[in-house]
N, C-alpha and C positions, 0 to 999 in steps of 0.2 A: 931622636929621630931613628925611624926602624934602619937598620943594616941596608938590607935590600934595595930600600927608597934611595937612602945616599949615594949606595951605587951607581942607581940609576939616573943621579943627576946632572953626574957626569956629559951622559950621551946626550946627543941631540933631540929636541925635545919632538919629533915625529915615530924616529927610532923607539923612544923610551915611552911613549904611549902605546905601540907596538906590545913591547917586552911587558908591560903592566898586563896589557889585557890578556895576553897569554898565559902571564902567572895566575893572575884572576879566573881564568880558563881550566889551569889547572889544579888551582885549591879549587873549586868549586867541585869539578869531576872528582878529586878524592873525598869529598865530603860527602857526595854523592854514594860513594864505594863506600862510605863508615856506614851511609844509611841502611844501605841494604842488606850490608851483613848481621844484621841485628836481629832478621827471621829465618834464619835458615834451620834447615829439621836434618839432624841429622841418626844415624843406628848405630848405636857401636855394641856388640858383641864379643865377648871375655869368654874364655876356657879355663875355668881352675882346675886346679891337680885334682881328680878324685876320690884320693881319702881325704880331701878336704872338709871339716866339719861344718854341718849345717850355720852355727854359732859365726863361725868364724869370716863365712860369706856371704852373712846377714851384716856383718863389722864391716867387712868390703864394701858393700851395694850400700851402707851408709855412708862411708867414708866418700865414695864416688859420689853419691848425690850433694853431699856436703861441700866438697871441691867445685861441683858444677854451680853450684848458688852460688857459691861464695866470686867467683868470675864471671858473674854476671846473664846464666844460663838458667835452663829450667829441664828439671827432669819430667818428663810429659807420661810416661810408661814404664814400668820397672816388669818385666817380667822372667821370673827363675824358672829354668826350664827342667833342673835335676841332672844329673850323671845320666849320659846319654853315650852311645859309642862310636866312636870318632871313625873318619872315612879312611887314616891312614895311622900310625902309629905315632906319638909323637911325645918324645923323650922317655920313650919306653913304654909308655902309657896308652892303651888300648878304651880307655872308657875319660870323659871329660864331664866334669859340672860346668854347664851352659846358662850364662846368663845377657840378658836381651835389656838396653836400655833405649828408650827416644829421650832424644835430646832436642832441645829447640835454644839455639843462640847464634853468637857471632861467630865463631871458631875458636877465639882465644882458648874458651873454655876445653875444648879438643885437644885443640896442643898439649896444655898442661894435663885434662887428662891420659894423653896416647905418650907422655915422656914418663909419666910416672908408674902405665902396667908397665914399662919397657924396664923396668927397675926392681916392679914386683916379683918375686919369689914365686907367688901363689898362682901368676896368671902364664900360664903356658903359651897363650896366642890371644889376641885382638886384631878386633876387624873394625872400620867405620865407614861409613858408608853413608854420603849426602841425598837427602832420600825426596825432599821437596819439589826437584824439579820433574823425576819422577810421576809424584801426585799431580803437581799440575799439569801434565800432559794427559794421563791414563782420564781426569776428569776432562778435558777438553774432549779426549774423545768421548766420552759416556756422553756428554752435550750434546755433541755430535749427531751419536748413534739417538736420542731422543728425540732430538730435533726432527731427525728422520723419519723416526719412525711415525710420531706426532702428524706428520707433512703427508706422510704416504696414508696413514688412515684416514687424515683429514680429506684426501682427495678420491681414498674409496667409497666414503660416506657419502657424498658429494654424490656419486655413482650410481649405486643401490650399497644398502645397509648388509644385505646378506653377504654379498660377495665380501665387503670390508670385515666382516668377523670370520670369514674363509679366509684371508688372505692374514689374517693377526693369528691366525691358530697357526698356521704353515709357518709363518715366520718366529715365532715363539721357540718350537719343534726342530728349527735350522739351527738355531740359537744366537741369530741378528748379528753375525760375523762383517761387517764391513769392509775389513780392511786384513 
């Protein structure tokens, strides 16, 4: 017999149908929370030292990609930006090799990547950065502003034709600012 159930057999049987549906309530809610972490998009961006050798941060950018599989993640974009020169000094170093990855998983994979630059030698700084819910707002509004626009030509056509290719050059030319 589960733990939990025997416990509960104790109390009064109104009480303890109570206490069920609650815990029912809340295994379901965290099952809920395992589902949805499963697409999330994340950016995480590395500074290696810059006499760092090309070789040796091609070894990196595999090893990272490999750590992310391997926990259940996907590398979506891998892009090396080169030794670029940083906005502040940092650890004496005036110039950084920049590299850019997307990431698409649960977080797990994060974690274990962001404990182990923290350990690295090579990586001066990382950043990461949840970038999903982002996208889905910036496209809500693109919808948006389509929607609009779709709606307002639809109602100049309606009108006269000329005035509605007047009125799509002008707005074109503003650059359909909404908001």
């Amino acid at each position: 017999m589960n733990k939990k159930y025997y416990q509960l057999s104790i109390i009064n049987y109104p009480l303890r149908n109570t206490l069920l549906a609650s815990i029912n309530f809340i295994e379901a809610r965290r099952a809920k929370r395992r589902k949805t972490l499963a697409n999330r998009v994340y950016e995480v961006m590395y500074i290696a030292e810059p006499g760092t050798a090309d070789e040796t941060v091609t070894q990196l950018n595999e090893t990272i990609e490999k750590l992310v599989t391997d926990n259940g993640g996907e590398v979506v974009k891998t892009d090396v930006m080169g030794v670029r020169r940083l906005a502040y000094p940092i650890q004496k170093h005036t110039d950084g090799y920049y590299v850019l990855f997307e990431i698409a998983g649960s977080g797990q994979e994060i974690a274990e990547l962001e404990r182990r630059m923290r350990v690295n030698d090579l990586v001066m700084r990382y950043l990461t950065v949840r970038v999903d819910e982002e996208r889905k707002t910036a496209q809500k509004l693109t919808d948006k502003r389509e929607k609009k626009r779709k709606r307002v030509s639809d109602l100049m056509r309606s009108k006269g034709g000329s005035q509605a290719e007047e009125f799509q050059t002008e707005e074109d030319q503003d650059g359909g600012d909404d908001e």
